[in-house]
C-alpha positions in Angstrom: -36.0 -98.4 -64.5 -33.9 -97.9 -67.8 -31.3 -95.9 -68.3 -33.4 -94.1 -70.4 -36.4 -93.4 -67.7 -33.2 -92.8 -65.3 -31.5 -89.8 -67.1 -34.8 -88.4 -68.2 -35.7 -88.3 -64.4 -32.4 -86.8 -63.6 -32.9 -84.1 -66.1 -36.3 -83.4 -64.7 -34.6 -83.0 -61.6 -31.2 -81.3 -62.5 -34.0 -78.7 -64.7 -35.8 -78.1 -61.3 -32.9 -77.7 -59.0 -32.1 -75.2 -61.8 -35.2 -73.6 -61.8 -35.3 -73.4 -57.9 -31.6 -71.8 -57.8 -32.5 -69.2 -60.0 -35.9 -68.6 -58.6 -34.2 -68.3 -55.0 -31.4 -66.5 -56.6 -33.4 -64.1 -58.3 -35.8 -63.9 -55.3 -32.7 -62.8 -53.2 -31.5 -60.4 -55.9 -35.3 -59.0 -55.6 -35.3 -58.6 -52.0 -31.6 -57.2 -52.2 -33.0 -54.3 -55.1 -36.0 -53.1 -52.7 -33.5 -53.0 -49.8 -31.1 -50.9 -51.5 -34.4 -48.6 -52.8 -35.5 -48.5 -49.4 -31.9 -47.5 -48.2 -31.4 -45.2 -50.8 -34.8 -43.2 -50.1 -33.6 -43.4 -46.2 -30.2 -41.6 -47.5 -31.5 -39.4 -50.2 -31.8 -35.9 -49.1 -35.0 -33.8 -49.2 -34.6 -30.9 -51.9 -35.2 -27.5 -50.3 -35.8 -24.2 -51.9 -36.6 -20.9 -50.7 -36.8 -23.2 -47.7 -39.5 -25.0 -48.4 -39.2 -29.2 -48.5 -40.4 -29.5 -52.5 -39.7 -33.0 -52.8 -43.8 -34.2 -53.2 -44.4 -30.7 -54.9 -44.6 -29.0 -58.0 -43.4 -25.5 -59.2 -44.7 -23.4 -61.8 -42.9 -20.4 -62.9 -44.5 -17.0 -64.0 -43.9 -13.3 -64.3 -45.9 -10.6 -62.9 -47.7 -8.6 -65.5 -48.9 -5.2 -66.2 -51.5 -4.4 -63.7 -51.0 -7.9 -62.0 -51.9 -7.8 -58.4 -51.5 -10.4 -55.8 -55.2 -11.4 -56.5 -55.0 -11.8 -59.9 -52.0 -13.8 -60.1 -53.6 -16.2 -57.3 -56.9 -16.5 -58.5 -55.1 -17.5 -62.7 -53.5 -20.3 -60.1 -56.6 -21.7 -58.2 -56.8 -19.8 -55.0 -59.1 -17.6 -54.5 -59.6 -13.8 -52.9 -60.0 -14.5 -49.2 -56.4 -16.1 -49.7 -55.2 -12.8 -51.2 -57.2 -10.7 -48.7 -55.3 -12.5 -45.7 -51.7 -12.2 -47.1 -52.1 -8.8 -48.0 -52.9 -8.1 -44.6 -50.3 -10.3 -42.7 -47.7 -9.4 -44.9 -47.7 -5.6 -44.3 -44.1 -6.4 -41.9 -42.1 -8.1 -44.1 -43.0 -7.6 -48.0 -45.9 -5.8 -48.7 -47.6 -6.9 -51.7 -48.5 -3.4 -53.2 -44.8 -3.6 -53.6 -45.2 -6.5 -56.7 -43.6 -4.8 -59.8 -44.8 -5.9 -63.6 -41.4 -8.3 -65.3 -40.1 -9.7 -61.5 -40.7 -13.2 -61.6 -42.7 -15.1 -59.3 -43.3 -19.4 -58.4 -46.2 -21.3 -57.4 -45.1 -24.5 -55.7 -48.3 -26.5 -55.8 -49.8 -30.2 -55.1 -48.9 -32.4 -57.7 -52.9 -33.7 -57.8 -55.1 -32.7 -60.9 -55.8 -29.6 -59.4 -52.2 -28.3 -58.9 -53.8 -27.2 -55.4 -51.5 -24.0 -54.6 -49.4 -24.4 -51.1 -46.8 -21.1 -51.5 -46.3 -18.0 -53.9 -42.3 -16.9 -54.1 -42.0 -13.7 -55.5 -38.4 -12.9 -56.3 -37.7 -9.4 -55.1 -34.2 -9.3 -57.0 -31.9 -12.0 -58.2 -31.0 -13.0 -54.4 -33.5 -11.9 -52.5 -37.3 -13.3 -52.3 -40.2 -13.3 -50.8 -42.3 -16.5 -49.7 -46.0 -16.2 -49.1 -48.1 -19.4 -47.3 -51.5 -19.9 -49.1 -52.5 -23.0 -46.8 -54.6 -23.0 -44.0 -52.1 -21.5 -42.5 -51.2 -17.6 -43.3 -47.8 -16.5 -43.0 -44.8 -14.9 -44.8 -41.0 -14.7 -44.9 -38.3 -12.9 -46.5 -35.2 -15.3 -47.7 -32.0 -14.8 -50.0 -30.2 -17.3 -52.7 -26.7 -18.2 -51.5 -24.2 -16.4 -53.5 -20.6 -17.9 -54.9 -17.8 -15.5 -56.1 -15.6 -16.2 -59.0 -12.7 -14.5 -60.5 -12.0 -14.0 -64.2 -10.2 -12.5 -66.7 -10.7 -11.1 -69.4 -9.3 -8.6 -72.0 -10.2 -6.7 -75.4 -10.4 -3.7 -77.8 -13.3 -1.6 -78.7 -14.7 -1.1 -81.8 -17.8 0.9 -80.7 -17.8 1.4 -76.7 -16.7 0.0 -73.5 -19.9 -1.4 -72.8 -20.3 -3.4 -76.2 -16.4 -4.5 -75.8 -17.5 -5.8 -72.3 -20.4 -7.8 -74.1 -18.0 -9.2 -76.8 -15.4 -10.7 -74.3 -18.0 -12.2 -72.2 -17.5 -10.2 -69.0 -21.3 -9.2 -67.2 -22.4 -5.6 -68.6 -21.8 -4.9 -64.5 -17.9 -4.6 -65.7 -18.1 -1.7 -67.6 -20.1 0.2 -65.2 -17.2 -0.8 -62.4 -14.3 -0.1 -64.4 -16.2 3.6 -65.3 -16.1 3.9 -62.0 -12.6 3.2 -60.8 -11.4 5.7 -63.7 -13.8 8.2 -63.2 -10.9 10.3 -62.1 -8.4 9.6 -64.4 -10.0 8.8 -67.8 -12.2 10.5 -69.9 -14.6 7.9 -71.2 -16.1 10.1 -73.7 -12.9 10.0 -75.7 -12.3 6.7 -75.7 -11.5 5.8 -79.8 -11.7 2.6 -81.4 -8.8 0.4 -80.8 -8.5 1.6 -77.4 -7.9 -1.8 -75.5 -8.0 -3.2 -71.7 -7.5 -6.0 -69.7 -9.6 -6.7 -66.8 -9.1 -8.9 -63.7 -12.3 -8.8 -61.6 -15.1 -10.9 -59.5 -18.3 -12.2 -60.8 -21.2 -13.4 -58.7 -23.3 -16.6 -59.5 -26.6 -17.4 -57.8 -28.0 -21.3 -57.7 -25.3 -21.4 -61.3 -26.8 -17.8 -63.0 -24.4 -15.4 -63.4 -26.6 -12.3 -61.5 -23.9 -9.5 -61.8 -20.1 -8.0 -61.2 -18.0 -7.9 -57.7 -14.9 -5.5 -57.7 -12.3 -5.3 -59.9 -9.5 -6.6 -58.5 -6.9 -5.4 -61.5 -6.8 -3.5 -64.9 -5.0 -1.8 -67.2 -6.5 0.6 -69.9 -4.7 1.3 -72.9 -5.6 4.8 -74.3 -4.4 7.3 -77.1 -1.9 4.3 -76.2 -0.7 5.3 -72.7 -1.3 2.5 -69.8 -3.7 3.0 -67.4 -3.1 0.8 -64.7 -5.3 0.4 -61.4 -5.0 -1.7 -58.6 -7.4 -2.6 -56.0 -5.1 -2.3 -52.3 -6.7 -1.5 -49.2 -3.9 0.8 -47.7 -3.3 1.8 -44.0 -6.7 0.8 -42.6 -8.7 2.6 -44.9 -11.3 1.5 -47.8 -9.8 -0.3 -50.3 -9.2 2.1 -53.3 -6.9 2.1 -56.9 -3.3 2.6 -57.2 -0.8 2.6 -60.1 1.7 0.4 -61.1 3.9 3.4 -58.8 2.0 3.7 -55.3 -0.4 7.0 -57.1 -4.1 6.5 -55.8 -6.0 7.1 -58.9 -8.3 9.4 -56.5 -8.4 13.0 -57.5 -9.8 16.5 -55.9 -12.3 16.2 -59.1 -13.7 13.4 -61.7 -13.0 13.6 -65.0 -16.9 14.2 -66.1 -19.6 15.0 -64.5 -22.1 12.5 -65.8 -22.3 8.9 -67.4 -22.5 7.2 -70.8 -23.3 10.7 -73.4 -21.1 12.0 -76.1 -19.2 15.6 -76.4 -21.7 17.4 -78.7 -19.2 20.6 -78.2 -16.1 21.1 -76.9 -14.6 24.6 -75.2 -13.8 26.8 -77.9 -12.9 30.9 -78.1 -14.6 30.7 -81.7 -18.2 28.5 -81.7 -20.8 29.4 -83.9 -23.8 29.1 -81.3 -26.0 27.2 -83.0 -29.4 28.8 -81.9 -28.1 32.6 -82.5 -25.8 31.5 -84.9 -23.6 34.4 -83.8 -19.4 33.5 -83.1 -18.5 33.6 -79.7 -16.5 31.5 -77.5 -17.8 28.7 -75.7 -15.8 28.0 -71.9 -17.2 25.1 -71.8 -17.9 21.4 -72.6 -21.5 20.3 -74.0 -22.0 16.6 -73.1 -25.4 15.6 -75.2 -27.5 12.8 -73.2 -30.7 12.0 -72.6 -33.1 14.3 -70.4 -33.0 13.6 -67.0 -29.7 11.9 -67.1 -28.4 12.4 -63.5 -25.7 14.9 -63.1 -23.0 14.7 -60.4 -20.6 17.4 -59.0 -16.9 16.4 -59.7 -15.6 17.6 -56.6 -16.7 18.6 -52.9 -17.7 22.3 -52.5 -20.9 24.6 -51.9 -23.4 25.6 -54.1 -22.9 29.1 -54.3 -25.7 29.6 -56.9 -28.7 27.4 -58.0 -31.0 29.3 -60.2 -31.6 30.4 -63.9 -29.2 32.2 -66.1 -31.1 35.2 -68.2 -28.2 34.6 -70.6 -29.3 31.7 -72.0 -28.1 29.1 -69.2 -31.2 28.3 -68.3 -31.4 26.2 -64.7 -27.9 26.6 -63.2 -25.6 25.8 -60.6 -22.6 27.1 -59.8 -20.8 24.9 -57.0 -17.2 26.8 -55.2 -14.6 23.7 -55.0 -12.1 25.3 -52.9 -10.3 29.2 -53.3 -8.7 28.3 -56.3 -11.9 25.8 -58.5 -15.4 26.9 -59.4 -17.8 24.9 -61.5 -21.1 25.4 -63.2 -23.2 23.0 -64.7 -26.2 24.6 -67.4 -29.5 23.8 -69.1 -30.6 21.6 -66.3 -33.9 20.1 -66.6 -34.3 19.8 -62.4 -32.1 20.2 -59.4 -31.8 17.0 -57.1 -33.6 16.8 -53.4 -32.0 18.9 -51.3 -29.7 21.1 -53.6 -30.2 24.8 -52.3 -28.0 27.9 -52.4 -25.1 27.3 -49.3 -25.9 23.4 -49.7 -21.8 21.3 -49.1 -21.9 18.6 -51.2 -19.7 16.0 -52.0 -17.4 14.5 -54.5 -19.9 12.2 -56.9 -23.3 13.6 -55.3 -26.4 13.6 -57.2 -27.0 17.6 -58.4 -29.1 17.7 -61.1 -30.7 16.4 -64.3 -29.7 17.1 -68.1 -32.2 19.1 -70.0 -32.9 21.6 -72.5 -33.8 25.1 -70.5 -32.3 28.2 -72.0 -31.1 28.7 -75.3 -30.6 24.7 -76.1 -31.3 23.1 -79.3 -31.8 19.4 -77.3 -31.3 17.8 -73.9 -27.5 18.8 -73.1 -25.3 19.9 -70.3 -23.0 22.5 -70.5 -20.1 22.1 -67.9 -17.4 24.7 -67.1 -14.5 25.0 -64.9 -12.8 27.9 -64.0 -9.6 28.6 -62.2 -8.9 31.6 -60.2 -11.9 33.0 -62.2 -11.0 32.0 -65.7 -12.2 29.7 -67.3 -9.9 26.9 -68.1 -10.5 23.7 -70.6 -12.5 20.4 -68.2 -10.8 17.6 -70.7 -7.3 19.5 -70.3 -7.5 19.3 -65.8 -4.4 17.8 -64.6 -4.5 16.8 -61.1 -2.3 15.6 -58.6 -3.2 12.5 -57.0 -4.4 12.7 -53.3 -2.5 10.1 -50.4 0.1 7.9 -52.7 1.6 5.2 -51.0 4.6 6.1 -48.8 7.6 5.4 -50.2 8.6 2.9 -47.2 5.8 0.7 -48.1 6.1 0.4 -51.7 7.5 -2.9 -51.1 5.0 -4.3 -48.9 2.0 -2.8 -51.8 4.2 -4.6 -54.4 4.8 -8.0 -52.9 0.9 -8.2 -51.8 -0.4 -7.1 -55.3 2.1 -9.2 -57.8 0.1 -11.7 -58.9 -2.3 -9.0 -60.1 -0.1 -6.9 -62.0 1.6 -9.8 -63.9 -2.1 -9.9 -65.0 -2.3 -7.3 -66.4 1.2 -7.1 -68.0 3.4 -5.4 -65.2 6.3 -7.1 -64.2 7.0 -6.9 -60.5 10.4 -8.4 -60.1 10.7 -10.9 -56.7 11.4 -9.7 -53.5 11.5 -11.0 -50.2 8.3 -10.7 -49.0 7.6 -8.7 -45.9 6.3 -10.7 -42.8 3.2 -8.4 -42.0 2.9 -7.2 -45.7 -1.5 -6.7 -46.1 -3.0 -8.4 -48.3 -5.2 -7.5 -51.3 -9.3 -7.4 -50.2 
């Protein structure tokens, strides 16, 4: 053999012991690959919602629309009426399906075959709650809820038009505004709130699977109006429900709130000279005219009886007059309805539905005249001063200000250190 022939045949050989190592080598990294697949689908875990195993299934989202039925929204999906005739019938003890509004959302979770073959319908009855109707052989229904998770945040701004729009602007959910109306509802007069007015909130915000779905409590805030602080912070004092204090122990609670009804404007404000503007006659007006729409609800500021609930000849139109206590009276005019259950001798209590704003009487547009009078006379409602009810007790002043701190540095109070106290509560 020459040496020639020789190294040829080695190379043959050294190329096929190359080819064979790297066949066996990528035949091992082959079998290693599907072993690792076939662990990983062993570890991967099965993706549930609404409780259902949707890992081999599709879902198709829709929204229910004007005169939608169950039927209707089944039958654009591929089932059929008997389907529709069964659930409606089985589901009568846990959602009823007559109960499907037009803009909730709804999911079919279907076969992934050519038919998209429905399985379940999920109609979502509010952001965390749901409903989960079977279309398979097999007929059945549950109710279920989304998992929630609570954040905190801060936030803080001026307004330039109103509360709700400065809410908007500094990213807070449109929930904020509502809650921080709320926890001043005693103590500020939101209708007049003037540009520049600032605040600075500390609250909760709730998520569900990542959406942001609305506004928890508000832990802390300070509103700065006509450039006076308003502090309020949330303290759950001496076993009771947690309520609003100042920066000074003073509940912002009060005997009465500050207005009687939400988000309107002052169209007229108590005067001994007011041109009325139907009779066009001057005459004083003992009273405060908040414009809003009709059927706005309306609320009494304060417990008491109704003492009157009827219609005023004088130009009142429906009327009720509600007795606080021996020293308050209140009446609240033009009403377009009284609420269920509001008769003459009827207690009800601080914040209660009354009535609805309208335009009875002598009233030139949906309106309600409110008046408060004092011993008989009437007094001013934006010029009420009251004390605050149960302030913190001196003696536990330190205990409210070593468990509330953190929340007033937020919102620019400084709370110098102190010891702590050993069974001082803590904020809920």
């Amino acid at each position: 053999m020459t040496p020639f022939r020789h190294a040829g045949i080695v190379s043959v050989l050294m190329a096929l012991a190359i080819t064979v190592s790297c066949g066996s080598n990528s035949s091992r990294q082959h079998s290693e690959k599907a072993e690792a697949e076939k662990t990983a689908e062993v570890e991967r875990e099965p993706i549930f919602r609404w409780g259902l195993n949707i890992d081999t299934l599709g879902v198709t989202d829709g929204e229910v629309g004007g005169g939608d039925m169950l039927s209707s929204i089944l039958l654009r999906h591929g089932s059929n009426l008997t389907v529709a005739h069964y659930i409606e019938k089985e589901s009568q003890n846990t959602y009823s399906v007559r109960k499907i509004r037009p803009g909730r959302t709804y999911h079919i979770v279907h076969e992934l075959d050519s038919a998209r073959t429905p399985r379940f319908m999920v109609y979502d009855i509010s952001a965390t709650e749901y409903v989960v109707y079977s279309l398979g052989d097999s007929i059945f229904s549950y109710l279920g809820s989304v998992p929630t998770d609570t954040v905190t945040r801060f936030v803080c701004g001026s307004i330039s038009s109103s509360l709700w729009n400065a809410m908007i602007s500094s990213g807070a959910h449109p929930a904020v505004a509502d809650k921080l109306g709320d926890v001043y509802s005693w103590t500020i007069d939101f209708f007049g709130v003037q540009e520049q007015d600032s605040f600075a909130v500390y609250f909760e915000e709730v998520y569900a699977d990542s959406t942001r779905i609305g506004a928890g409590n508000i832990l802390a805030a300070n509103f700065i109006t006509h450039g006076k602080n308003h502090y309020a912070i949330r303290y759950k004092y001496q076993g009771r429900q947690p309520e609003y204090f100042d920066e000074n122990g003073n509940s912002l609670r009060r005997a009465f709130l500050k207005a009687p009804l939400k988000y309107s404007r002052i169209s007229s404000k108590f005067s001994n000279a007011r041109v009325h503007p139907i009779t066009k006659v001057v005459r004083a007006h003992h009273g405060v005219d908040y414009a809003a729409p009709a059927g706005t609800p309306v609320y009494s500021i304060g417990d008491g009886v109704v003492t009157v609930r009827g219609w005023d000849s004088k130009g009142g139109g429906n009327y009720l007059k509600i007795r606080h206590n021996g020293t308050y009276t209140t009446e609240y005019m033009h009403l377009k309805g009284f609420a269920k259950g509001i008769a003459q001798g009827t207690h009800v209590s601080q914040g209660q539905l009354i009535g609805y704003v309208g335009a009875t009487g002598m009233a030139t547009g949906p309106h309600l005249d409110f008046r408060v009078f004092k011993n008989g006379t009437a007094i001013d409602p934006l010029r009420m001063d009251l004390p605050a009810v149960d302030p913190i007790a001196q003696k536990d002043m330190p205990a409210y200000l070593d468990a509330t701190r953190e929340y007033m540095r937020l919102i620019g109070i400084e709370v110098p250190d102190s010891t702590v106290m050993p069974d001082a509560p803590a904020v809920q």
